[in-house]
C-alpha positions in Angstrom: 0.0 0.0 0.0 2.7 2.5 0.8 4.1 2.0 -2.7 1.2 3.3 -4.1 1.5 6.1 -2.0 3.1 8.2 -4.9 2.0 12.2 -6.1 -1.2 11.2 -8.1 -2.5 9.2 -5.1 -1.8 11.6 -2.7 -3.8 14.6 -5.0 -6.6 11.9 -4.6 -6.4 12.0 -0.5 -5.9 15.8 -0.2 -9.1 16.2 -2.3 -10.6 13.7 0.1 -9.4 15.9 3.0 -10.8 19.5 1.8 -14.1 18.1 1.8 -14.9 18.4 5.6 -13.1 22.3 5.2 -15.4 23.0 2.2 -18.6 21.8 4.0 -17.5 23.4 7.3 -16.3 27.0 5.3 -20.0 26.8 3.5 -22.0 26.3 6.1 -20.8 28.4 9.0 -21.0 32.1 9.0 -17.6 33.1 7.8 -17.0 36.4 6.0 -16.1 35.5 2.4 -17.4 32.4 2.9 -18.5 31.9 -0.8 -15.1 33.1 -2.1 -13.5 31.1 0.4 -15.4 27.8 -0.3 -14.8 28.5 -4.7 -11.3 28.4 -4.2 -11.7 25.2 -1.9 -13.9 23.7 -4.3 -12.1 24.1 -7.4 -8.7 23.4 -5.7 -9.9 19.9 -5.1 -11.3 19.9 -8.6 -8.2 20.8 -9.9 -6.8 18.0 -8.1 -9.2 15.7 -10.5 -7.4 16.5 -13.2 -4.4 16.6 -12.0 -3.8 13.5 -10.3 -5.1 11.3 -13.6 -2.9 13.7 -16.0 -0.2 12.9 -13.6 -0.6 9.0 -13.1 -0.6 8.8 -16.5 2.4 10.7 -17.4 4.5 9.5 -15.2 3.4 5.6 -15.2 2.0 6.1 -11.7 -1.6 4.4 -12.5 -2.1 2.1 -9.4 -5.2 0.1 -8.4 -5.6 2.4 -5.2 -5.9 5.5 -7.7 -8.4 4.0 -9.3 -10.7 2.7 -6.7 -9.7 6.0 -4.7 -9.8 8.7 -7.7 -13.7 7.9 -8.7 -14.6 7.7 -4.7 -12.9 11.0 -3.8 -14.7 12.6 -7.1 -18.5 12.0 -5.5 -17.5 12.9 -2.0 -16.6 16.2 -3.3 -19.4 16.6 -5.5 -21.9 14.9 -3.3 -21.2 16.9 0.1 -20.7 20.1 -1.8 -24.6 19.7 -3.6 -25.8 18.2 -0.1 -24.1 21.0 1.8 -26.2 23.4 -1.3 -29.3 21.9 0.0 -28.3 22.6 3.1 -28.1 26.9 2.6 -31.2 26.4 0.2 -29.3 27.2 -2.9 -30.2 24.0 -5.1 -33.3 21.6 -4.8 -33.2 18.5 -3.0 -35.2 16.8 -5.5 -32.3 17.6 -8.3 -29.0 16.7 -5.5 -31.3 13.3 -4.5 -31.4 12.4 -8.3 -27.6 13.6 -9.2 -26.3 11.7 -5.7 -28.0 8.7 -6.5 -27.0 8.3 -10.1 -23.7 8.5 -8.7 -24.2 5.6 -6.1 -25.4 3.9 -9.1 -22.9 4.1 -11.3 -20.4 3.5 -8.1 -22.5 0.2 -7.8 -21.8 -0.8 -11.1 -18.4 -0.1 -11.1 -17.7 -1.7 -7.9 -19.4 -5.3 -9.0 -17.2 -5.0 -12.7 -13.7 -4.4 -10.7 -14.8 -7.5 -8.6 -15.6 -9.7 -11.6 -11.9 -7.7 -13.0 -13.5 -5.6 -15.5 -12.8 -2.0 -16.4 -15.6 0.4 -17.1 -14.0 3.8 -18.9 -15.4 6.6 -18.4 -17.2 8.1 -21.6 -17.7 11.0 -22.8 -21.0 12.2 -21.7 -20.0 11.2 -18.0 -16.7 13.8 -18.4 -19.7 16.5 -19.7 -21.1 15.7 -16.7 -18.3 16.2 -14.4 -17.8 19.8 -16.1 -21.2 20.8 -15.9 -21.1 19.4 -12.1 -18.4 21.3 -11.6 -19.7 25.3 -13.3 -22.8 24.4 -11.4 -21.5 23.8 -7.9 -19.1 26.8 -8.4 -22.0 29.1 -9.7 -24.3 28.0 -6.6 -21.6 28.8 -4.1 -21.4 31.9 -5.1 -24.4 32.8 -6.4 -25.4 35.3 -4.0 -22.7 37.8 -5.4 -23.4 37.0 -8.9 -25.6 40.2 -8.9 -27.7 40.2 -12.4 -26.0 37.4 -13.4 -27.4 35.3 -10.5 -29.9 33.0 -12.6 -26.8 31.3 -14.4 -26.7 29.4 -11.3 -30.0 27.3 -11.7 -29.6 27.1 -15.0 -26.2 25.5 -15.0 -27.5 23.0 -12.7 -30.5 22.0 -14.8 -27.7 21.5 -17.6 -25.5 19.1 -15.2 -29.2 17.7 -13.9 -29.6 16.9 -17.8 -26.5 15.2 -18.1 -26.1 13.6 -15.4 -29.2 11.9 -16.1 -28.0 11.3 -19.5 -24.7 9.7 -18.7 -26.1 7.8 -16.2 -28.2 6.1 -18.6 -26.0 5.9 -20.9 -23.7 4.5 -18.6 -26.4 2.0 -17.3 -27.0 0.8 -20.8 -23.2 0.1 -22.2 -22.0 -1.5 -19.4 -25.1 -3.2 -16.9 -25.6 -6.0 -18.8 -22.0 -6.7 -19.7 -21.5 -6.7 -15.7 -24.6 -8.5 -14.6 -24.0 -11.0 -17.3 -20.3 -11.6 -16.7 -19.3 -15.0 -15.8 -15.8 -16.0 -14.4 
């Protein structure tokens, strides 16, 4: 385990880590608390990126990055829309339906690694990511957007759409592959 311990991995775990400061930053009554909690958010965002460009690069793929790397991606996202509910910026409705599609798709990724199959991310669930992503930013900070304020629901009926979308999509290429698979 410790030699798997390397740069990309560790981007993984600090995006981990700012996830109780981001929810903490968000939902206590700091001044600049929605500058503050963007910068949090798209550090570990930025550590998304990184880490894969990285392991990549450098040869560093290891099986810890990529049981870790998918998991650490919907704790962000997940506590960031939950802790949205929470200040009654986005609907519950919309985070129960984006939070469970990610539990789904965790699911299904899960059972394929245990039967030793790899499910790829697509396209449409890298859209989705993005449009995550510009949506939880513009909800943080929504309240200073001034006249510009309604881009925030709107970008999160985009990532709504495509995380939906993806999901489906995602369901459909691979679910029966996985539920099918014999050893």
């Amino acid at each position: 385990m410790l030699s798997q311990l390397n740069l990309p991995n560790l981007l993984t775990i600090s995006r981990i880590l700012l996830v109780p400061i981001l929810v903490v930053i968000l939902l206590t009554e700091v001044d600049g608390k929605e500058f503050i909690g963007l910068t949090i958010f798209l550090v570990a965002a930025l550590t998304d990126f990184l880490d894969g460009f990285l392991a990549r690069r450098r040869r560093q793929v290891t099986q810890l990055g990529k049981l870790l790397d998918p998991a650490a991606d919907k704790i962000l996202t997940s506590a960031a829309f939950i802790s949205l509910v929470g200040l009654d910026l986005a609907p519950a409705w919309m985070v129960v339906i984006i939070v469970s599609r990610e539990f789904a798709v965790s699911t299904l990724r899960s059972l394929a690694a245990s039967q030793n199959l790899v499910l790829a991310a697509g396209t449409s669930g890298k859209i989705k990511t993005t449009s995550q992503i510009v949506a939880i930013s513009l909800l943080i900070v929504s309240s200073k957007l001034g006249s510009l304020q309604q881009l925030a629901p709107i970008a999160l009926w985009i990532a709504l759409f495509f995380t939906i979308y993806s999901g489906i999509e995602y369901l459909v290429l691979h679910g029966r592959r996985v539920l099918t698979h014999q050893e």
